[in-house]
N, C-alpha and C positions, 0 to 999 in steps of 0.2 A: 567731771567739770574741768574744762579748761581754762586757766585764769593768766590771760595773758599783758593785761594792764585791769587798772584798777583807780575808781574815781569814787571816793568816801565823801560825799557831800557836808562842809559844815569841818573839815580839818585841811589845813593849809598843807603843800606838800612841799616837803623840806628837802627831799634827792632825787630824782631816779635814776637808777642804775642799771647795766644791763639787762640787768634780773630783777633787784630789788625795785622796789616801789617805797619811799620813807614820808610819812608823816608827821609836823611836827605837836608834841600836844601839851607844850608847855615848858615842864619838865622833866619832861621825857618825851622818845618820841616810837612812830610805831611803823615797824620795819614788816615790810609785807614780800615773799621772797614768792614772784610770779613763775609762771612757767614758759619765760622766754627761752631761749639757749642762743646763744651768739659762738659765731666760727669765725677767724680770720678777723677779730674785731669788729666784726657787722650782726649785729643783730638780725634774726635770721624771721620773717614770717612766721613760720609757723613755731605753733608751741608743744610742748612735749608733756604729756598727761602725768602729776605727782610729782615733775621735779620741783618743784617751790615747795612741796611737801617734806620730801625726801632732804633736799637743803637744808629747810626749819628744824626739822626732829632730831637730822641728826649733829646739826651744832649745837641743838640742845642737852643729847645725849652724851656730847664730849664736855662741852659746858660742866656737865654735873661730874664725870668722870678726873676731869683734870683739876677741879675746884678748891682740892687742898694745896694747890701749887699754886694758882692764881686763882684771882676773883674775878668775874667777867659781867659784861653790862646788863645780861641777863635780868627784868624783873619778872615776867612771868608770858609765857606760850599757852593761860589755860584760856578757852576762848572764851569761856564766861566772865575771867576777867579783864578780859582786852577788851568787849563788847561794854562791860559795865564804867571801863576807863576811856573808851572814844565815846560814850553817851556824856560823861561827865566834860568832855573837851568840848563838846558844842555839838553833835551827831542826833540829831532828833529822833531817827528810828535805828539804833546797834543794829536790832537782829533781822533789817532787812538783811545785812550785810555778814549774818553768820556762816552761808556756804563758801563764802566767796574767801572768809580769812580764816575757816577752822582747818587749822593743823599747819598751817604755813605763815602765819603773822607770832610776833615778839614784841611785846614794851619793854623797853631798853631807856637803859637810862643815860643822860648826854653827857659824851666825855669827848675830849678833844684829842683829835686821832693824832697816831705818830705821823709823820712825815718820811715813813719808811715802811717799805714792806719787809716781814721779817720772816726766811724763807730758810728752810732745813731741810740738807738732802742728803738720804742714806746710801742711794746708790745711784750708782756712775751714769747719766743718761740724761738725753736732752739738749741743751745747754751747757751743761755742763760738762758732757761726754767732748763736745766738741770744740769749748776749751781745752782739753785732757790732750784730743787728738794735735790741735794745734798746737801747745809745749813741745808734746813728744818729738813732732815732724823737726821743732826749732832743735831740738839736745836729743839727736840719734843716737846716742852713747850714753846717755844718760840710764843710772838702775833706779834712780827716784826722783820723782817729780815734786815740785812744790808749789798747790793748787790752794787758792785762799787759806793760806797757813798751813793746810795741812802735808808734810809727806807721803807720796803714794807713789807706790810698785809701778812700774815704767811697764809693766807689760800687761796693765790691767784690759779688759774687754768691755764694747757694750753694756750695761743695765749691770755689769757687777757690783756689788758689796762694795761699799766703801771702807777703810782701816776703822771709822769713825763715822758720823754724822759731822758735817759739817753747816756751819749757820754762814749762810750768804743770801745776804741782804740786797734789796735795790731800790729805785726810785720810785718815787711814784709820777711817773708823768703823765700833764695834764694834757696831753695831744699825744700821738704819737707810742710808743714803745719805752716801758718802764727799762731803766738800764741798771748792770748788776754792779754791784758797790762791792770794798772791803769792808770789814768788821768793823776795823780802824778809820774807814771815812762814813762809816754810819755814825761810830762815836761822836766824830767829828761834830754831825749834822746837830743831833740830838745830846749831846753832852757826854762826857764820858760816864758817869756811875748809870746815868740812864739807859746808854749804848750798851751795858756789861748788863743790866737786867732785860733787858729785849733779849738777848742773845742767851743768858743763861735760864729765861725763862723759855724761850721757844726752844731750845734744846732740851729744856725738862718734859714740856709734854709731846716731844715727840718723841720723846723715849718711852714715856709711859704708854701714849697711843699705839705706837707701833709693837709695844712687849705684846697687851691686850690684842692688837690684832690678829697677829702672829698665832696666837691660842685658836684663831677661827678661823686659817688657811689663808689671809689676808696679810700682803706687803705692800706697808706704805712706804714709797719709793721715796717721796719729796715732798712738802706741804707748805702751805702760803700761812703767815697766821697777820692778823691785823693787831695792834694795841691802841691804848689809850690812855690817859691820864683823867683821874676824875675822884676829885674830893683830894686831891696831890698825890693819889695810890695809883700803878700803873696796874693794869686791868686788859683784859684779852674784849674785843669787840666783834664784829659784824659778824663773819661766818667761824666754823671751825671743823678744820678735819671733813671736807666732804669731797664730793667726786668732781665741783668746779674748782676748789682750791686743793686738793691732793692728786697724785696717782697711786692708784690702788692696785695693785697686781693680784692674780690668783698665784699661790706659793703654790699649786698641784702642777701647775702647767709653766711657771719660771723656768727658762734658762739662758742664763747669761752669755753673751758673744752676740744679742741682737735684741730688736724694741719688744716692747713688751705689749702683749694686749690689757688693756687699762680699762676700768671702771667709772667710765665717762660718757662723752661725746664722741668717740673713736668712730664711730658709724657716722656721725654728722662730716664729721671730715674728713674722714674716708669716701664718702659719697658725694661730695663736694670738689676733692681733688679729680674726680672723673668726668666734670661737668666743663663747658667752656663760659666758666665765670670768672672775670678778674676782680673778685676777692671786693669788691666794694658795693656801698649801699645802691640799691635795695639787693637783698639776697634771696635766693629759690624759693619758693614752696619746697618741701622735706616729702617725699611719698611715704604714704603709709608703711608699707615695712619698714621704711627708715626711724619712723616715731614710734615705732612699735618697737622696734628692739632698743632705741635708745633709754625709751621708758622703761624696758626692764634691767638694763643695766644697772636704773640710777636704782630702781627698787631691791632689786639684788644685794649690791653693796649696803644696802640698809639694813635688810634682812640679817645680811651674813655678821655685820657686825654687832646690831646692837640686839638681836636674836628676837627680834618684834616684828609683825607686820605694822604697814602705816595703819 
């Protein structure tokens, strides 16, 4: 079953996102992660079979993993209790609606998001690769660069190892293309003691996530993480650790000096940049082998990491 939007009769809906789908149910509210996939910022027609699945379980699975380090909005993925919690919100029949949210909906509880995305990346690539490239062109003489605080080797390559992870934060804009901030003008935004726990927390689980992956042939490259403040305790929210907010590498087939193939979308837009589309709405129908291997990518990376099928 493909679940590509979603209409709960009897609960008010509070977001939609790309992906998600959010309702609200009081005091908390109920996050439904569909099987859209958007490329080039346009939401794309067609839908891709398990990624809303794949999404859910495994923010869940990091959820539980990282939870001695932070505490996350997480109240419960089990569908008997989601079903039994949208009945009590005003939902007059739950279990019509049990295929449609089992294994891909969350009740979460409402916290008020940062006003920053807060982003960790361990190796050289992207964005960031081509900040790196542009330094170097500016200081040809240079033996070390200095890239959001950190020092680094002037002759580093493509998708290499970073000396460090580094935490680089950016905007969230509401139109348009999120732009990359310092440390020090995140602080800014959010406060300074607040600014040093966003940063020192997304640095902690992405150290812990990426030691854990690493154990299962898996290199998370980069990773988006959302927060939130709720009850005055900052707290990890929406997604965590998946294959829309990381890249994922296989470590068997890595090698640095060029891109890496990723545990994503990489086949959506790949097949996309071959097409004579300029990048805006509406977007293509996806052909079957294209949803066909995106969907086992997204299952892949599940697999490989949390060592479960969905």
């Amino acid at each position: 079953m493909i679940v590509t939007a979603t209409n709960i009769k009897g609960l008010k809906k509070h977001a939609i996102g790309k992906v998600r789908d959010v309702y609200d149910l009081g005091d908390s509210l109920l996050m439904v992660a569909t099987d859209r996939i958007s490329a080039f910022d346009v939401v794309l027609p067609s839908g891709i079979p398990d990624k809303g699945k794949v999404l859910t379980q495994m923010s869940v699975f990091w959820f539980d993993l990282a939870s001695d380090i932070i505490e996350n909005h997480l109240v419960t993925a089990d569908i008997d209790e989601i079903l039994e919690l949208i009945g009590k919100a005003g939902v007059r029949n739950p279990e019509e609606y049990r295929e449609a949210l089992d294994g891909r909906s969350m009740i979460v509880v409402k916290a008020e998001p940062m006003p920053i995305e807060c982003i960790v990346r361990g190796y050289l690539t992207g964005s960031m690769w081509k900040e790196y490239v542009a330094l170097r062109s500016a200081s040809p003489e240079a033996k070390t660069l200095l890239l959001h605080g950190l020092d680094m080797p002037a002759d580093m390559v493509d998708s290499q190892k970073m000396p460090a992870p580094v935490f680089t934060p950016s905007t969230k804009a509401a139109e348009g293309h999120d732009m990359n901030i310092s440390a020090a003008k995140a602080r800014e935004i959010v406060g300074d003691d607040l600014g040093r726990q966003l940063e020192s927390a997304s640095l902690a689980v992405y150290k812990r996530a990426s030691d854990y992956a690493a154990e299962r042939g898996i290199i998370i490259c980069d990773t988006k993480f959302e927060f939130g403040l709720f009850e005055g305790i900052l707290i990890l929210i929406d997604e965590a650790l998946t294959p829309d907010s990381s890249r994922f590498w296989d470590a068997d087939i890595y090698e640095p000096g060029k891109s890496q193939p990723s545990y994503d979308k990489q086949f959506v837009r790949d097949y996309l940049l071959t097409l004579d589309w300029d990048q805006t709405y509406p977007g293509p129908e996806l052909p079957e082998e294209i949803i066909v291997k995106t969907a086992e990518k997204y299952r892949e990376a599940y697999r490989r990491l949390s060592g479960k099928e969905l």
